[in-house]
C-alpha positions as a printed NumPy array, in Angstrom:
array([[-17.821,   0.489, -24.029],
       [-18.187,  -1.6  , -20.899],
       [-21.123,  -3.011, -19.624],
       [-22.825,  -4.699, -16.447],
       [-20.343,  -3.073, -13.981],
       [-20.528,  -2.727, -10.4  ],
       [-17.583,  -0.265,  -9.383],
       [-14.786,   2.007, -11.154],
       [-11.357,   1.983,  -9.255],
       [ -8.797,   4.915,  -9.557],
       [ -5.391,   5.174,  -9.246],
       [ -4.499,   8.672,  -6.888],
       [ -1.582,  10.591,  -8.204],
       [ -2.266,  11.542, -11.71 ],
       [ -5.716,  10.512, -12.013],
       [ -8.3  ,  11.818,  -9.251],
       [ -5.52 ,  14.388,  -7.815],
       [ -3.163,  16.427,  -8.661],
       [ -0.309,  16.298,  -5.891],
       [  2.962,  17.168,  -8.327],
       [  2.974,  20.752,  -6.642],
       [  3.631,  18.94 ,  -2.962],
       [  5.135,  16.125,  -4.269],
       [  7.827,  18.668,  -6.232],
       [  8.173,  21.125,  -2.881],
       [  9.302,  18.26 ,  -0.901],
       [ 11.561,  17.715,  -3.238],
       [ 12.717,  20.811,  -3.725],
       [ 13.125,  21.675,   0.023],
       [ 15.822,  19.057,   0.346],
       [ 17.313,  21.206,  -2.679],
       [ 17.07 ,  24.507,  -0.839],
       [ 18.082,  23.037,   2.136],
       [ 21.079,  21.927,   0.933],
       [ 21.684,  25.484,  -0.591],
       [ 21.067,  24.306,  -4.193],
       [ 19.006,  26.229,  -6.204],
       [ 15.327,  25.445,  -6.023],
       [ 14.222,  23.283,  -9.8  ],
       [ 10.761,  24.143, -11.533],
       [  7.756,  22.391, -10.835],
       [  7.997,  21.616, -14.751],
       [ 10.641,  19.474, -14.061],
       [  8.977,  17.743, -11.51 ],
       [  5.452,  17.306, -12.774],
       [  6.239,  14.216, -15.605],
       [  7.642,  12.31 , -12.927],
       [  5.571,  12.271, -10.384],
       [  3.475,   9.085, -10.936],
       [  7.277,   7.909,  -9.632],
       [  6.762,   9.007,  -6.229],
       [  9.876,   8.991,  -4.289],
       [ 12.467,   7.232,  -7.269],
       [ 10.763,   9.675,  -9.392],
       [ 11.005,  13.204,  -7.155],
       [ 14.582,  12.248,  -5.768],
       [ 15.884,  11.441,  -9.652],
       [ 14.677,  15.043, -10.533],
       [ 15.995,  16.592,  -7.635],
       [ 19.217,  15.022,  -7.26 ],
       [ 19.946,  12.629, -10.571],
       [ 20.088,   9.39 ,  -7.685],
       [ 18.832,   5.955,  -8.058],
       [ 17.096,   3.364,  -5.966],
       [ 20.593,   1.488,  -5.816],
       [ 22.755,   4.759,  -5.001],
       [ 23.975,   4.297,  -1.564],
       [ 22.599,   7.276,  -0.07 ],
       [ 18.735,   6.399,  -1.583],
       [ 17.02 ,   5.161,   1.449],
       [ 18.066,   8.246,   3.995],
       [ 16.771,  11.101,   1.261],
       [ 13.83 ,   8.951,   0.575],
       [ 13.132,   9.343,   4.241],
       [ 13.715,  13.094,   4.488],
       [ 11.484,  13.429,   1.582],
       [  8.797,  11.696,   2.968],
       [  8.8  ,  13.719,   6.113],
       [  9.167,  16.628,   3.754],
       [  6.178,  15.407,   2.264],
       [  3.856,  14.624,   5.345],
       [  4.312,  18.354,   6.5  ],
       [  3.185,  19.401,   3.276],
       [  1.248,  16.859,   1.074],
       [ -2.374,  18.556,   1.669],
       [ -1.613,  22.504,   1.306],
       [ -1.3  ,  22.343,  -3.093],
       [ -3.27 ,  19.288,  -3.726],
       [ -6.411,  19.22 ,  -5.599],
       [ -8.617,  17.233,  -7.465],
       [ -8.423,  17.527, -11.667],
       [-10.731,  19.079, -13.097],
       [-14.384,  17.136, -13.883],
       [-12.974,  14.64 , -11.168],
       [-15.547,  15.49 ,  -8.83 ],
       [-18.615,  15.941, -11.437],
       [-17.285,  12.123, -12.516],
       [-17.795,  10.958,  -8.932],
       [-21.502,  12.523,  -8.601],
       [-22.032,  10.816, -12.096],
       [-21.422,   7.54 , -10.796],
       [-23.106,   7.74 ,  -7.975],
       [-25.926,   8.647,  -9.79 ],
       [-25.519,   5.684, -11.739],
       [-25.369,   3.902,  -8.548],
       [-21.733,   2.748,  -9.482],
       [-19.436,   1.426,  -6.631],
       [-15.973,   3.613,  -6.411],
       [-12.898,   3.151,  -4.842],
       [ -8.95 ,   3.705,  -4.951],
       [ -6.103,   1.425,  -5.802],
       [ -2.885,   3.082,  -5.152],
       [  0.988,   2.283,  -4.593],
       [  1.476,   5.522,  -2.224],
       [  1.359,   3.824,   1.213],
       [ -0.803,   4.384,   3.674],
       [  0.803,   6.813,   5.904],
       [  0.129,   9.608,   3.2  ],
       [ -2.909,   7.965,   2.015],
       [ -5.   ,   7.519,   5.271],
       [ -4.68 ,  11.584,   6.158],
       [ -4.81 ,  13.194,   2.461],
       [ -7.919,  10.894,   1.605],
       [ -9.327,  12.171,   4.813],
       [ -8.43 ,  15.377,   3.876],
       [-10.707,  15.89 ,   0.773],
       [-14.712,  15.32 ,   1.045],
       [-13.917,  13.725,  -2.489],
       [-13.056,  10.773,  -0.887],
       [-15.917,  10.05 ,   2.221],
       [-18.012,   8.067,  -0.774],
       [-15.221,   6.15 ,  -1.408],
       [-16.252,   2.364,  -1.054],
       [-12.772,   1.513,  -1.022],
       [ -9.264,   2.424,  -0.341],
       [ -6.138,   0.795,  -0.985],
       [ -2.613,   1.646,  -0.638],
       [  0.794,   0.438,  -1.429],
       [  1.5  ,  -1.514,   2.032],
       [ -2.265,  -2.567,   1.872],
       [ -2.047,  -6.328,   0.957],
       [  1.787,  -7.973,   0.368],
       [  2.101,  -6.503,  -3.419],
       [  1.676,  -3.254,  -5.097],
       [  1.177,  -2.412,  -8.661],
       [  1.83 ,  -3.431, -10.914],
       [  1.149,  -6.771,  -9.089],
       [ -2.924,  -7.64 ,  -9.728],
       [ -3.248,  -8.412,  -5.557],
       [ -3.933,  -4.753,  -5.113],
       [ -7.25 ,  -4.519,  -7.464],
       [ -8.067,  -7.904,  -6.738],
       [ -8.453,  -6.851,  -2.161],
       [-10.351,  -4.   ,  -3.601],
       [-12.939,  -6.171,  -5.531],
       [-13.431,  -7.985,  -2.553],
       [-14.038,  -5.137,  -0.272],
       [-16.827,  -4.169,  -2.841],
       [-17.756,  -7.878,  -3.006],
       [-17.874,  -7.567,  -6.451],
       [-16.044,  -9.911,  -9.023],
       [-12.945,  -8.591, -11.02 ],
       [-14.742,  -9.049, -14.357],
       [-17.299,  -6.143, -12.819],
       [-15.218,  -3.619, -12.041],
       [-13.229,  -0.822, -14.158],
       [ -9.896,   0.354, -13.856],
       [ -8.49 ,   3.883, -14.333],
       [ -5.236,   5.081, -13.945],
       [ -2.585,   7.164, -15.543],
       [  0.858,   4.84 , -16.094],
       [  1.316,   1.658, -17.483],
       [  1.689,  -0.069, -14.65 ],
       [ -2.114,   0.426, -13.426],
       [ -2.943,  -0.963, -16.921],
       [ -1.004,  -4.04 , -16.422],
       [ -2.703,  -4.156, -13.391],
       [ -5.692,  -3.995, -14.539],
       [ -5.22 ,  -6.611, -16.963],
       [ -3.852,  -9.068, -14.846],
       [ -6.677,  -8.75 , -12.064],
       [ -9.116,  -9.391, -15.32 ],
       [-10.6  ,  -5.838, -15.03 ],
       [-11.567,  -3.472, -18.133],
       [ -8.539,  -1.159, -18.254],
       [ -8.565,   2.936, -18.846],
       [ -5.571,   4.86 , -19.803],
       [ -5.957,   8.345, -18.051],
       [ -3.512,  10.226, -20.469],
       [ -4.171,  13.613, -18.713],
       [ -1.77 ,  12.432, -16.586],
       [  1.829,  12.256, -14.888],
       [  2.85 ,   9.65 , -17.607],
       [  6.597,  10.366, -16.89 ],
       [  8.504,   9.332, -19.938],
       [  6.433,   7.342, -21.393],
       [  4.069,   8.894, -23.646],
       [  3.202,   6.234, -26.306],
       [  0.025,   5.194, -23.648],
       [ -1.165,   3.062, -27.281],
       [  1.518,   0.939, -26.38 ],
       [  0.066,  -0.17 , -22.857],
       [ -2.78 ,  -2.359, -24.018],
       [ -5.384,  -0.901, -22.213],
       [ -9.   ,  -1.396, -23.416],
       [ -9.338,   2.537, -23.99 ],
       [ -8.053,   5.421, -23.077],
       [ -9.482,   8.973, -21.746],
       [ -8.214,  12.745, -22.318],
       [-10.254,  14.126, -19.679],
       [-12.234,  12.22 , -16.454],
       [-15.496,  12.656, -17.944],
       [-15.014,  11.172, -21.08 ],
       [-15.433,   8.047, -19.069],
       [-19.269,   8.321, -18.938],
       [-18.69 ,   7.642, -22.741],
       [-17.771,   4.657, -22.121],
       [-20.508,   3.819, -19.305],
       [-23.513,   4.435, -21.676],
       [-24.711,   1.284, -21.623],
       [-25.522,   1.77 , -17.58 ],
       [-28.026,   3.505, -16.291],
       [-28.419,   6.977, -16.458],
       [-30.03 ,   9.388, -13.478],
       [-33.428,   9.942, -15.785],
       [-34.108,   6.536, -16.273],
       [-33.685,   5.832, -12.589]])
């Protein structure tokens, strides 16, 4: 259980929303495109916490360090743009979460490695996001996860120290994070988790099978009827 907190930050992908169904058609258009046939979202969906790396692997079996990475990495993110708000959503409970820490009078924010160019407009997108007290993506500060620098620009924008805030996300690298900015840790294992499954292993301080099972673990703060 953690106690005297502030805020709770978020990862995006995998943990507030469910993109894998844009994230896998702009993928799958380069596919089509190409007059390949057109891959299951199932194939997709585990490896989308990977963003690019991950969609491209799926899609074509290619590597960051084959040749041809960085000119389909730009075709999918164009692919992407034109598509990234039409089959996104929030999980479910995701939004009741957010009401429940308001409520509670908790701080929230987002600490993400998509950069900004998709973050700024699909944030904007969703009402989820206009209580957000904090947004930051990949290209935000000089680092991205699963560098602490991230989590640690966010703190500051709630003017909060690390030690007061909570840190959610769905791959290990948001734990390491997490750990490294001196944040309590939360392994979201509803998520992506891409091929690694054994979220035990990550060292987080606990671990969630649904977003509201969080509040069990914020029972120590204060609740709307003792407000």
């Amino acid at each position: 259980m953690f106690t005297d907190i502030g805020a709770v930050l978020f990862d995006l992908d995998g943990t507030l929303i469910d993109s894998a169904p844009d994230l896998g058609a702009a993928a799958d258009k380069m596919r089509t495109d190409r007059g390949l046939a057109s891959l299951p979202l199932a194939l997709y969906r585990p490896m989308t916490g990977s963003g690019a790396r991950g969609m491209l692997g799926v899609a074509f079996g290619v590597t960051p360090e084959h040749p041809d990475f960085p000119v389909l990495r730009e075709e999918f993110f164009t692919n992407y743009e034109a598509c990234m708000t039409r089959r996104t959503f929030a999980f479910d409970e995701v939004a009741e979460l957010i009401q429940a820490l308001l409520a509670r009078r908790l701080a929230w924010g987002v600490v993400t490695n998509k950069a900004s160019r998709f973050t700024d407009p699909l944030t904007r997108s969703m009402p989820l996001f206009a209580t957000a007290s904090a947004v930051i993506s990949g290209d935000t500060t000089p680092h991205s996860k699963p560098h602490p620098e991230p989590l640690l620009e966010a703190a500051r924008r709630l003017r909060l120290a690390p030690e007061k805030c909570v840190y959610v996300g769905d791959d290990e690298r948001d734990v390491v994070a997490g750990l490294a900015a001196g944040m309590g840790t939360v392994a979201a294992t509803y998520g992506y988790l891409g091929n690694r499954t054994d979220t035990a292993q990550w060292g987080a301080h606990a671990a969630i099978a649904s977003p509201l099972q969080l509040l069990q673990l914020l029972q120590g703060l204060q609740s709307p009827a003792m407000t």
